[in-house]
C-alpha positions, 0 to 999 in steps of 0.5 A, spaced: 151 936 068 156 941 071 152 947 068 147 945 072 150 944 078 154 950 078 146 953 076 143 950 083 149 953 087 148 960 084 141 960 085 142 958 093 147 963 094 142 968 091 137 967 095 141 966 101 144 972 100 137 976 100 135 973 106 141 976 109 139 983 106 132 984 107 131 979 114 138 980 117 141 973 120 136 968 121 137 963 127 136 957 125 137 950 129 141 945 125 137 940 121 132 947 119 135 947 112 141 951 110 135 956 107 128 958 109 123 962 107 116 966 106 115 971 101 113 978 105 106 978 102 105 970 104 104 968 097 111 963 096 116 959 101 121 956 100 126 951 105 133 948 101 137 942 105 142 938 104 146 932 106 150 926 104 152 919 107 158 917 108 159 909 106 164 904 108 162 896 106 166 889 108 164 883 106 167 875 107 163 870 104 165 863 107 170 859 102 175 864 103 180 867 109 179 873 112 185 877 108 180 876 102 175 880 104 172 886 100 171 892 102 169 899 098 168 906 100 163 911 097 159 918 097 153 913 098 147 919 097 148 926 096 142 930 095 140 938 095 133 938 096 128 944 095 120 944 097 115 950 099 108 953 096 108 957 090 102 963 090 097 959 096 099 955 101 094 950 098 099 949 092 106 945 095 111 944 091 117 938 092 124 937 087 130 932 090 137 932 086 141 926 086 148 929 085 152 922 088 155 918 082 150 912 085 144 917 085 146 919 078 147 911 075 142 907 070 142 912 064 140 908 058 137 910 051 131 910 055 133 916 059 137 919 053 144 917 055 143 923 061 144 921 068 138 920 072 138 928 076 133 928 078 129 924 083 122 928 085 119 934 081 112 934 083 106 939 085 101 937 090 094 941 090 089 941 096 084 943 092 078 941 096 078 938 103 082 933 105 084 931 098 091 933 094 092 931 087 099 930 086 102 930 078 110 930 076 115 925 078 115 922 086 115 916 090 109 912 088 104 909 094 108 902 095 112 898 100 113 903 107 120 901 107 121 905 100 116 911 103 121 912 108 126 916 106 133 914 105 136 919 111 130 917 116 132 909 116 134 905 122 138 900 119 144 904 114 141 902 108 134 898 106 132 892 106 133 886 100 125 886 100 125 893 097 131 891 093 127 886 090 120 889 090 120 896 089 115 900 086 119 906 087 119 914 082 114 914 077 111 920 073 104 921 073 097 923 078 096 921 084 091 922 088 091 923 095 084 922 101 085 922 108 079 922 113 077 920 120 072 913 123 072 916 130 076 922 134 083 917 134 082 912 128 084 916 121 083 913 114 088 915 109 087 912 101 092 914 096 092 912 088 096 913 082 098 912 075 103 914 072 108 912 066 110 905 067 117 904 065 120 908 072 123 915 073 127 919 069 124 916 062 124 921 056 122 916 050 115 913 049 113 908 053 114 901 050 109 898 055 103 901 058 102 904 064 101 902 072 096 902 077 097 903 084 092 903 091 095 903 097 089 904 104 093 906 111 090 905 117 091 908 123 086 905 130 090 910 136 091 915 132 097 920 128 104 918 129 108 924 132 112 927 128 110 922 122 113 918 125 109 912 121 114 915 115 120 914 119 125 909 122 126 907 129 121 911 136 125 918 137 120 921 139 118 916 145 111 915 143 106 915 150 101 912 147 101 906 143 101 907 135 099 903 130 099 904 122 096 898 119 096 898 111 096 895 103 098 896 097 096 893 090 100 894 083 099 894 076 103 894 070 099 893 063 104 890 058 110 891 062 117 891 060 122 890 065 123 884 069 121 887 076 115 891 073 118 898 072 124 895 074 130 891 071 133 891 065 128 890 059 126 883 058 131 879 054 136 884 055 133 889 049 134 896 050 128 901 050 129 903 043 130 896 040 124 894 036 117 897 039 113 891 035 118 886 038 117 889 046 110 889 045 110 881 043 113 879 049 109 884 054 106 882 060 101 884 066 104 884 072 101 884 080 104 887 086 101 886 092 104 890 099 102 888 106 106 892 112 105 895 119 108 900 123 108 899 131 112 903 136 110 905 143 116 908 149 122 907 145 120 900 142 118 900 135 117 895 129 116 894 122 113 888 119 113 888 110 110 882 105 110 884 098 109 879 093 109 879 085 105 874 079 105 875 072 101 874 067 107 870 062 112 868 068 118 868 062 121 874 063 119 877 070 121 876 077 115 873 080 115 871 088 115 874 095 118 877 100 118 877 108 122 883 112 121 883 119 125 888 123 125 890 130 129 897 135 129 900 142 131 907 143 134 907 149 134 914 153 141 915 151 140 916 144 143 909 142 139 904 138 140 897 137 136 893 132 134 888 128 132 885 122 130 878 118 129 878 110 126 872 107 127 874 099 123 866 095 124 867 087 120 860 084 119 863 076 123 862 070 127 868 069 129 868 076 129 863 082 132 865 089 132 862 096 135 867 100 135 869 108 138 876 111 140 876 118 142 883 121 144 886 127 145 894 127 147 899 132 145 906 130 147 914 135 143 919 134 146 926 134 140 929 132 136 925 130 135 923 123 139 929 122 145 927 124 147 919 126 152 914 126 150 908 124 154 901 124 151 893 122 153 886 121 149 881 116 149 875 115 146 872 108 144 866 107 142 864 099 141 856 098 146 854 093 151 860 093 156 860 099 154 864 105 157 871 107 158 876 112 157 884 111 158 889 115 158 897 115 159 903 117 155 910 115 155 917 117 149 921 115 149 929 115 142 932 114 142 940 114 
């Protein structure tokens, strides 16, 4: 791990050195990348960033004093992130490494006892039209809020939906269509498969693989800025914008308790005995549904996502509902708010939960670097009911 780190840093350094000899100082704005470059002959580029959040959590649940709150300080993401096009700009290229302890957790057997690294290492070909084929490890089409990446949210972290639902990185094909109905109105198709068993796995699979579709429709037109992939109105949209859209997943012979994710069934190791996995192997649904509405500094998001199985015994079943809301006021600052109901009725897992959460968030530069505050409020029948808050800063060369 150290070796490899030490790896990327060097190459970074040389690259940025040669920048410097050949195109002398290139003025950048913050937030551009800490690298960013085109081959002279315009067969290559490539863009490096960098950035990191820094997480403070207290929490009280209600049968105890306010001296016997929990708290805990962490590097809650630290991520070097690389991407640009190799020979024509019709062949991108994406990688993302995790480098904080929580980035690097959930090594098993299943990814031979290494931390998991590496979070994206993906190609993406337009090689016809509108149509670009993906193929190598990425985010998967599934719930908007999981699409969103993690320095682009509006509340500090996401919701317990996603949590609980995500279908989240896989290796595989995906392919990827968008076209328009009238001048405004775009149609965007995305499909994939991929391997089943979530990110980083390097043995066999013990189940089969997964399927997944996701249909966007956008009536008035793009986003600025792709902003239907981004949390709260930065850029004041003048005109009303909408992005309604449904995704669909499907796990042949799932082996987790959440699809792809979660422990193994009955707490069997990935390389327990194959036969035995396979016995108890199940077909697992995932349906998403979700908009994104934002207009003059006003937005809202709104997820469902429900999930059955074929056999219930060992699988997380129910749905999910996450309901939030934000103005931008022009001073850069943002209040929101968020509601995310999470109902488990199955056998491995019954639930009831309620999440209530107000959030302040301060926008430096965007997304690039803002200060973010909120307090929740979580109700689970059964269990006694906490309150949370958090404090996070994000900085995003």
């Amino acid at each position: 791990m150290k070796k490899l780190v030490i790896v990327v840093l060097f190459l970074c350094a040389a690259f940025a050195s040669a920048q410097t000899v050949e195109n002398s100082i290139q003025k950048r704005k913050f937030g551009e990348g800490i690298l960013n470059y085109t081959g002279a002959d315009d067969s290559w580029a490539i863009k490096m960033g960098a950035r990191m959040q820094l997480l403070s959590t207290f929490s009280l649940d209600e049968n105890k004093s306010l001296k016997d709150f929990e708290s805990s300080a962490l590097l809650r993401r630290f991520r070097l992130k690389f991407d640009g096009f190799a020979y024509s700009p019709k062949l991108k290229y994406k990688l993302e490494l995790g480098l904080s302890n929580n980035d690097l957790s959930g090594s098993s057997s299943a990814t031979k006892g290494s931390d998991r690294l590496v979070l994206d290492a993906v190609v993406m070909w337009n090689f016809s039209g509108n149509f670009e084929l993906w193929y190598g490890q990425t985010k998967l089409p599934g719930n908007i809020e999981r699409v969103i990446s993690s320095a682009n949210l509006q509340l500090v972290d996401r919701s317990r939906l996603n949590k609980e639902f995500t279908i989240d990185r896989e290796f595989g094909f995906q392919l990827r269509h968008h076209f328009n109905l009238t001048d405004k109105f775009v149609v965007r198709e995305k499909f994939a498969i991929s391997q089943g068993e979530a990110r980083n796995v390097t043995i066999d699979n013990n189940g089969g693989h997964q399927y997944t579709g996701r249909l966007e429709l956008l009536p008035f037109g793009l986003f600025e800025s792709k902003g239907d992939y981004s949390g709260g109105d930065l850029k004041r949209e003048k005109t009303p914008k909408l992005m309604l859209s449904a995704g669909y997943n499907f796990i042949d012979d799932a082996v987790r308790e959440k699809g792809n994710q979660g422990s193994y069934f009955l707490g069997l190791d990935a390389d327990d005995d194959a036969d035995v996995l396979q016995t108890i192997a199940t077909d697992v649904n995932t349906l998403f549904v979700d908009a994104m509405f934002k207009y003059k500094g006003f937005s809202f998001m709104g997820e469902y996502a429900d999930r059955n199985a074929k056999d219930e015994t060992n699988v997380r079943v129910g749905s999910g509902l996450n309901l939030s809301a934000g103005y931008l006021m022009k001073s850069n600052w943002e209040i929101a708010g968020r509601y995310t109901n999470i109902s488990l009725l199955g056998p491995a897992k019954t639930e009831d939960r309620n999440e209530y959460t107000l959030g302040v968030s301060r926008y430096i530069a965007g997304h690039k670097l803002k200060v973010q505050s909120d307090l929740s409020y979580i109700n689970v029948v059964g269990e006694a009911n906490t309150v949370g808050v958090r404090f996070q800063v994000e900085i995003h060369l």
